[in-house]
FISETI-834236 format. One record per residue (C-alpha): residue number from 1; x, y negated, z negated; residue in three letters. Coordinates in steps of 0.02 Angstrom, whole numbers, plus 50000, padded with zeros to 5 digits. Layout:
<recs>
(rec NUM, (X, Y, Z), 'ala')
...
</recs>
This chain:
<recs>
(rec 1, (50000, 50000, 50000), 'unk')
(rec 2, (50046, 49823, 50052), 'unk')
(rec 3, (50085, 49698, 49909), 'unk')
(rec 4, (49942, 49566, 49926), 'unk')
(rec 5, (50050, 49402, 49875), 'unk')
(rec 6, (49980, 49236, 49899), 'unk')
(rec 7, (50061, 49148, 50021), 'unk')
(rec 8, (50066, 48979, 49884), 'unk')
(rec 9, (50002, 48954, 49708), 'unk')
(rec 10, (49922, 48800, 49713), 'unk')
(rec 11, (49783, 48685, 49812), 'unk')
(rec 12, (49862, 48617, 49977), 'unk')
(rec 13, (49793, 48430, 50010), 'unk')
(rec 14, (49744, 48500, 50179), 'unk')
(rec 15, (49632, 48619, 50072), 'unk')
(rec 16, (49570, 48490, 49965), 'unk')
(rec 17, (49521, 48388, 50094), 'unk')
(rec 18, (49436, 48530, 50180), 'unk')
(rec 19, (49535, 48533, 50342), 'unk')
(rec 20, (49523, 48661, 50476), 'unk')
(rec 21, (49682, 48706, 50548), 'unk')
(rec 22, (49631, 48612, 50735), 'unk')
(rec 23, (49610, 48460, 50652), 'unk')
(rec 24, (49814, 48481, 50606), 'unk')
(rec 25, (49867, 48570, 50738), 'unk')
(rec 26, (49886, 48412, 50854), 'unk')
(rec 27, (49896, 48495, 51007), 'unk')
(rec 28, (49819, 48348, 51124), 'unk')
(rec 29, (49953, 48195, 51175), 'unk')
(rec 30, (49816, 48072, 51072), 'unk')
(rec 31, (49860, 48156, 50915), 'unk')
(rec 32, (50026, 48174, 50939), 'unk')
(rec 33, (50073, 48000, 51010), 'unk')
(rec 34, (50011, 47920, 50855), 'unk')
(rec 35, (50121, 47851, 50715), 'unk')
(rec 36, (50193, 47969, 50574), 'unk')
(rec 37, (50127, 47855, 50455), 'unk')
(rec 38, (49963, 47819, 50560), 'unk')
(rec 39, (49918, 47986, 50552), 'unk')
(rec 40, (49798, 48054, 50413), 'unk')
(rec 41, (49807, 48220, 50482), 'unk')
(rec 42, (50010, 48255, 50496), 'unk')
(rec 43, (50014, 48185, 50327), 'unk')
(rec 44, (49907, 48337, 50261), 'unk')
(rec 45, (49996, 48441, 50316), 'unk')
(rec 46, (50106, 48561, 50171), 'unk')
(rec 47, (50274, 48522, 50290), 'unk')
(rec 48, (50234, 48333, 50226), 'unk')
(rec 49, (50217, 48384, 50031), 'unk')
(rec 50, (50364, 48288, 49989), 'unk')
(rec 51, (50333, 48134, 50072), 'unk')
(rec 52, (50148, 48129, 49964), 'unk')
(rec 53, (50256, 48155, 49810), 'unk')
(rec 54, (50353, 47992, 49861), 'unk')
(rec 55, (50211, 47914, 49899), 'unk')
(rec 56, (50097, 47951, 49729), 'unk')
(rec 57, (50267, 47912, 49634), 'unk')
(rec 58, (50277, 47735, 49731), 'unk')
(rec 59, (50110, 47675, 49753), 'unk')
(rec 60, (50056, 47636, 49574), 'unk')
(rec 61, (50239, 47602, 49543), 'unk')
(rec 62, (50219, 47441, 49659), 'unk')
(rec 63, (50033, 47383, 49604), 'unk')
(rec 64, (50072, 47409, 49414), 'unk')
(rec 65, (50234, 47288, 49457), 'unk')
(rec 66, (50112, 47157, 49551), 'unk')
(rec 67, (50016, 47141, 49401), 'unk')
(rec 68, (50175, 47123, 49278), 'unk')
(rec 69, (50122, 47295, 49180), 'unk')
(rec 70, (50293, 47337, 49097), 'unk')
(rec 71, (50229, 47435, 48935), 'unk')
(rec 72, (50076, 47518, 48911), 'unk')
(rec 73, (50008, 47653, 48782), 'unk')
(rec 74, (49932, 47811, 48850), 'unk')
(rec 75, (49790, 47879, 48762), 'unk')
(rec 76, (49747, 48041, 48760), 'unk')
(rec 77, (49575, 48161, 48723), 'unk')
(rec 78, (49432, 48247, 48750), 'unk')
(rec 79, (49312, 48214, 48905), 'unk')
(rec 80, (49167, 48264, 48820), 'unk')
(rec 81, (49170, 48132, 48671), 'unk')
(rec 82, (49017, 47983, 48718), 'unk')
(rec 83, (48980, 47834, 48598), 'unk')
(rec 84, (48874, 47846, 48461), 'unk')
(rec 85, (48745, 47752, 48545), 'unk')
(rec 86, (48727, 47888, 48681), 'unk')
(rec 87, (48730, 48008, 48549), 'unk')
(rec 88, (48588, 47951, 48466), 'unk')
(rec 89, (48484, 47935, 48640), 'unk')
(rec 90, (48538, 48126, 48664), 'unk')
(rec 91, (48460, 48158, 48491), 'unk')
(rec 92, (48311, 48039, 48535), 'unk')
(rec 93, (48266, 48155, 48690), 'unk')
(rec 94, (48313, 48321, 48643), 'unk')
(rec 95, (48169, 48435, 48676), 'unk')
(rec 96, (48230, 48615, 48642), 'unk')
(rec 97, (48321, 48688, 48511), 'unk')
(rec 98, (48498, 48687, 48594), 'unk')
(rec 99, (48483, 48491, 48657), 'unk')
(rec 100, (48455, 48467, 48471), 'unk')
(rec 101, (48605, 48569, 48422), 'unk')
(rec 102, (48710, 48497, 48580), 'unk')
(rec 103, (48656, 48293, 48511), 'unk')
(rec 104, (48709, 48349, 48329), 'unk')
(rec 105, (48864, 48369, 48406), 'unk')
(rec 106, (48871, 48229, 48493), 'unk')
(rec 107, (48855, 48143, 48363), 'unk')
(rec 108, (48959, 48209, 48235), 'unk')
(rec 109, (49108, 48181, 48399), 'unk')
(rec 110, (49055, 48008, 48436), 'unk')
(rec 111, (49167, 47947, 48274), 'unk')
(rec 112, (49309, 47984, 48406), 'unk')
(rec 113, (49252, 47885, 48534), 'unk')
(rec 114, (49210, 47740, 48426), 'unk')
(rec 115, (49389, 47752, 48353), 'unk')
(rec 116, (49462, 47749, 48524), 'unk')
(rec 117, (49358, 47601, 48592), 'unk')
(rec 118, (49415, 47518, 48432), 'unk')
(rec 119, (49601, 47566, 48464), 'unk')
(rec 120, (49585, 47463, 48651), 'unk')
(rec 121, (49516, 47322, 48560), 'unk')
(rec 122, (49650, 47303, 48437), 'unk')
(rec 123, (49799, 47337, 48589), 'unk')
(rec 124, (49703, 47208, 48681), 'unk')
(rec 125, (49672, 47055, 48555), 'unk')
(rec 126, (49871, 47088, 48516), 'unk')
(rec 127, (49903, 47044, 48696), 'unk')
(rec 128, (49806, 46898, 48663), 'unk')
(rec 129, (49929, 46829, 48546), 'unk')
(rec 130, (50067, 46855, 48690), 'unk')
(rec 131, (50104, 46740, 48824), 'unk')
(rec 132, (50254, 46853, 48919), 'unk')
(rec 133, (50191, 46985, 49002), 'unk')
(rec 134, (50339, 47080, 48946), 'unk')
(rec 135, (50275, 47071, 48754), 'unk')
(rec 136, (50118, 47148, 48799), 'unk')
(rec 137, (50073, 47328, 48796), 'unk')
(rec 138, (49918, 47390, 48903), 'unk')
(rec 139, (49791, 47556, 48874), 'unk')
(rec 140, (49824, 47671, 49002), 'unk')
(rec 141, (49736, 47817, 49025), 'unk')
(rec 142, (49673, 47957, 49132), 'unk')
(rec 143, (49525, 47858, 49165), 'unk')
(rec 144, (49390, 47985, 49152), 'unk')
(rec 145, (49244, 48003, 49007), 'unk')
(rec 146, (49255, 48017, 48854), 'unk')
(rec 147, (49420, 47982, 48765), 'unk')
(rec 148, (49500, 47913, 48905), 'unk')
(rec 149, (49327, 47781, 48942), 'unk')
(rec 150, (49303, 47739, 48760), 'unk')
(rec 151, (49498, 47663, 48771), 'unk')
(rec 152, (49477, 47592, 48917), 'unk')
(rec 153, (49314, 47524, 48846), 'unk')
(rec 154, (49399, 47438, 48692), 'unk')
(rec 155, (49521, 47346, 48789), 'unk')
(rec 156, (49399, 47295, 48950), 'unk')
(rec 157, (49268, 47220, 48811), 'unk')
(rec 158, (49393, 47091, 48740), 'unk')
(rec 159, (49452, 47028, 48927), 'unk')
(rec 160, (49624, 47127, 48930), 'unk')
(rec 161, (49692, 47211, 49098), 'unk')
(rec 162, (49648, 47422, 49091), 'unk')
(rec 163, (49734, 47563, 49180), 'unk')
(rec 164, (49665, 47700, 49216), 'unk')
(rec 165, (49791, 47885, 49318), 'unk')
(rec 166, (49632, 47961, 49376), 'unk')
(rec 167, (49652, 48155, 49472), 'unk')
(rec 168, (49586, 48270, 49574), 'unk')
(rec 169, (49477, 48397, 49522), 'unk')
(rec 170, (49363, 48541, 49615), 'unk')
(rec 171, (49227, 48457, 49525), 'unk')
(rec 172, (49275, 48259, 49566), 'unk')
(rec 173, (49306, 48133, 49411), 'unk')
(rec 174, (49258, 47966, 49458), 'unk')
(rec 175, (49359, 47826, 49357), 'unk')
(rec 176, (49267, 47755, 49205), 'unk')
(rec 177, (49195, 47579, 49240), 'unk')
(rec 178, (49295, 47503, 49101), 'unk')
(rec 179, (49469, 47523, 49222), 'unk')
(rec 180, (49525, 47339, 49291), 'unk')
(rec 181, (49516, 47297, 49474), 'unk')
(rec 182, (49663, 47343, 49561), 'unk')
(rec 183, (49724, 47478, 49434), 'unk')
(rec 184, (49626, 47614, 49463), 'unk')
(rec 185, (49729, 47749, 49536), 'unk')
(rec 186, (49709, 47929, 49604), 'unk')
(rec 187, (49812, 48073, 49600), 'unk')
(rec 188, (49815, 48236, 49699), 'unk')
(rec 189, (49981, 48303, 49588), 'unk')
(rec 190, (49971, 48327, 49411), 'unk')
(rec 191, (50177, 48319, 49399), 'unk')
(rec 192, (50164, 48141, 49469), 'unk')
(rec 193, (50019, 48064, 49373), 'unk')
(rec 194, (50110, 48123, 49211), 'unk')
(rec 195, (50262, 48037, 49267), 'unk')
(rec 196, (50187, 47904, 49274), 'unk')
(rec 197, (50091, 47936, 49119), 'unk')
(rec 198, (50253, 47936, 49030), 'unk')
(rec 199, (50343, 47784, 49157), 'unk')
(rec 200, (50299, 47640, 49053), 'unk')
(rec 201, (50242, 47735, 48895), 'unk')
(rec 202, (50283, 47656, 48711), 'unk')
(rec 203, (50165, 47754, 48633), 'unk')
(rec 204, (50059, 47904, 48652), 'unk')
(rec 205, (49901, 47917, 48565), 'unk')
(rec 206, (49802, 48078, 48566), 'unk')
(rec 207, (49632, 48106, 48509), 'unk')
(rec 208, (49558, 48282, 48474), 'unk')
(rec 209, (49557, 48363, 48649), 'unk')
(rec 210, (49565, 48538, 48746), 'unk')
(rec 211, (49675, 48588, 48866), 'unk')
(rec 212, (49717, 48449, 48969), 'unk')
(rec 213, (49759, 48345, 48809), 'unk')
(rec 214, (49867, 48480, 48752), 'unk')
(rec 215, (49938, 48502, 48903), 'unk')
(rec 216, (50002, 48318, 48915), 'unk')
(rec 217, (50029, 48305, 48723), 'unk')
(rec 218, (50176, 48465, 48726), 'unk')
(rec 219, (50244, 48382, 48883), 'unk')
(rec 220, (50281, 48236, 48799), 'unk')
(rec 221, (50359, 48314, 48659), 'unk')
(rec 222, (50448, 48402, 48756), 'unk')
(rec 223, (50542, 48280, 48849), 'unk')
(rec 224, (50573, 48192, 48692), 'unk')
(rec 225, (50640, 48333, 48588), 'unk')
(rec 226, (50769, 48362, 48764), 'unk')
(rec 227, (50811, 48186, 48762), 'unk')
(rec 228, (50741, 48160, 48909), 'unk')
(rec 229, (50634, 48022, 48853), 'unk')
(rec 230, (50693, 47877, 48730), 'unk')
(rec 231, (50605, 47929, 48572), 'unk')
(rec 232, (50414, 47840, 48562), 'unk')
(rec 233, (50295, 47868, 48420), 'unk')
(rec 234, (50162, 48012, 48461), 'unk')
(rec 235, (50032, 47979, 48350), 'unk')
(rec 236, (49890, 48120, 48334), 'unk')
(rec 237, (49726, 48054, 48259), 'unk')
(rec 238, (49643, 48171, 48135), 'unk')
(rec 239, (49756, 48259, 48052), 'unk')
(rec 240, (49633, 48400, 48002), 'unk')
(rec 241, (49593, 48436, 48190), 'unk')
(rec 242, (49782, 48441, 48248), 'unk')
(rec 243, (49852, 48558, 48082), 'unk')
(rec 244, (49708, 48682, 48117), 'unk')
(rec 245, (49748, 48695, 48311), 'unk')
(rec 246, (49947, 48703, 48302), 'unk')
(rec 247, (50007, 48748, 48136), 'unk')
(rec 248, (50183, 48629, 48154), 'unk')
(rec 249, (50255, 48663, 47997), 'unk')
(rec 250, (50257, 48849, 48031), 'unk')
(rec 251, (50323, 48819, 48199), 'unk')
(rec 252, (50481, 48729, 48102), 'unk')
(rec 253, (50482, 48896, 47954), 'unk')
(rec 254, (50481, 49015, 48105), 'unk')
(rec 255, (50624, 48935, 48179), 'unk')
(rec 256, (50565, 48870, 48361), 'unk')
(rec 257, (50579, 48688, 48324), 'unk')
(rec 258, (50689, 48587, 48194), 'unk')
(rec 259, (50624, 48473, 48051), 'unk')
(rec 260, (50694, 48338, 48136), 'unk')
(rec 261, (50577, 48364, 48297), 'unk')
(rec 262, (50423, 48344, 48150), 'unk')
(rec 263, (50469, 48159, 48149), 'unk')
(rec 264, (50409, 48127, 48329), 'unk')
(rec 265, (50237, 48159, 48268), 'unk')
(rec 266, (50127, 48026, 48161), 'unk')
(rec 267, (49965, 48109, 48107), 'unk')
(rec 268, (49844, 47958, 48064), 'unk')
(rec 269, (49650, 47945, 48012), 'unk')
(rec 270, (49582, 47786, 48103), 'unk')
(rec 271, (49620, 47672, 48249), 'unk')
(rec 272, (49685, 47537, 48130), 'unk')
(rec 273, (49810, 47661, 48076), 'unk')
(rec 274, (49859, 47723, 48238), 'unk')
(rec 275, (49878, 47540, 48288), 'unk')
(rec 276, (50013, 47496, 48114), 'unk')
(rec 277, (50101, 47656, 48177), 'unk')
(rec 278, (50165, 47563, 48352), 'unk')
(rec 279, (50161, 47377, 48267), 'unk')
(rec 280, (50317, 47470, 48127), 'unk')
(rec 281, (50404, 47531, 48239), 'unk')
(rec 282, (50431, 47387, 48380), 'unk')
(rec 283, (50410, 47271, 48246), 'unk')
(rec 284, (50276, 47186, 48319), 'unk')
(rec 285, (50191, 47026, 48226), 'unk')
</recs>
């Protein structure tokens, strides 16, 4: 028997974008007379992968600059988190037994996105106090629901500029309305929209999550424990949540990471603490 490899692991562009092979295959002189970089089609194609890293790695790179973004703070957290308000509509409509239990839910999460909204605010009436752009620190996020809107959210309702490394998914996110004009960005890679994730980071703030949130909390800590990173605080609000889903300490008594990589982490309670966290340690007034 034949081994039945895949051919690649992962979601072509030409896939994602639902592309039959003769709309590639360029075989007409009208196709192939066009422009490299005129051409939507060549530049699906998985020969041009490289050139679409370049190009996710450079595009926000140049707007962010245009807009004199040099630090932000990327937030982190669950999707599924809505404000209290829209929890109590959920609980206000709930007709059967499991919309009750679902709005309970709701509710008892909306704390988080409260606390995140609230987090934005405080980031942005500090940048009020700033006249360089180079003193100021922005909320970025992956500008989706949830976490990632309520931050957004915080920031956008006291007048400050919002970022917002949206991605591709099988089922499409569509950016959060709280996202400033202009900085609303979409990736097709993963790799690059944590680069850039990290770019301009100061800070990372994470917010009870699943895997996505875990996913770009370890690779964070990861490039800071390698040194690949400058250090940055990584603060992780709700300590309770975080101790219960990776037990740290035991991670340190089994021997897989040091004590000293326990002071990259700053497990805090509210927004106002997460917020003293960065003002200590850039010394901010």
């Amino acid at each position: 028997m034949s081994p039945k490899l895949p051919v690649h692991n992962s979601q072509t562009i030409t896939e994602f974008l639902n592309l039959h092979h003769s709309q590639i295959a360029e075989d007409g002189s009208d196709d192939s007379y066009k422009f490299a970089f005129d051409d939507e089609a060549f530049l699906a194609r998985r020969e041009t992968m490289g050139i679409r890293f370049e190009l996710e790695l450079l595009k926000p790179e140049a707007l962010l600059k245009e807009h004199g973004i040099d630090h932000t703070i990327t937030v982190f957290g669950s999707t599924r988190f809505v404000s209290h308000q829209h929890a109590l509509d959920l609980e206000k409509n709930a007709k059967t037994p499991e919309e009750v239990a679902a709005a309970k839910k709701a509710i008892l999460h909306s704390k988080y996105y409260e606390s995140a909204r609230q987090f934005g605010a405080l980031v942005a009436h500090y940048n009020e106090t700033q006249k360089l752009n180079s003193n100021k620190l922005h909320i970025c996020t992956g500008g989706g629901p949830g976490i990632m809107e309520a931050a957004n959210r915080g920031a956008f309702e006291v007048g400050d500029k919002t970022i917002g490394f949206n991605i591709s998914l099988p089922r499409e996110q569509h950016p959060n309305p709280y996202i400033s004009p202009g900085l609303s960005f979409r990736f097709h890679y993963f790799a690059l929209r944590k680069m850039h994730f990290m770019l301009r980071a100061r800070a990372i703030v994470a917010y009870p999550g699943g895997f996505g949130s875990f996913d770009e909390l370890f690779e964070v800590l990861t490039l800071i424990q390698t040194k690949k990173v400058v250090p940055i605080p990584v603060i992780l609000v709700e300590k309770d949540y975080w101790s219960e889903m990776v037990n740290f300490n035991h991670m340190v008594e089994f021997g897989v990471i040091d004590q000293e990589d326990m002071r990259i982490l700053h497990f805090v309670e509210t927004a106002e603490e997460a917020w003293q966290v960065i003002q200590g340690w850039y010394q901010l007034g």
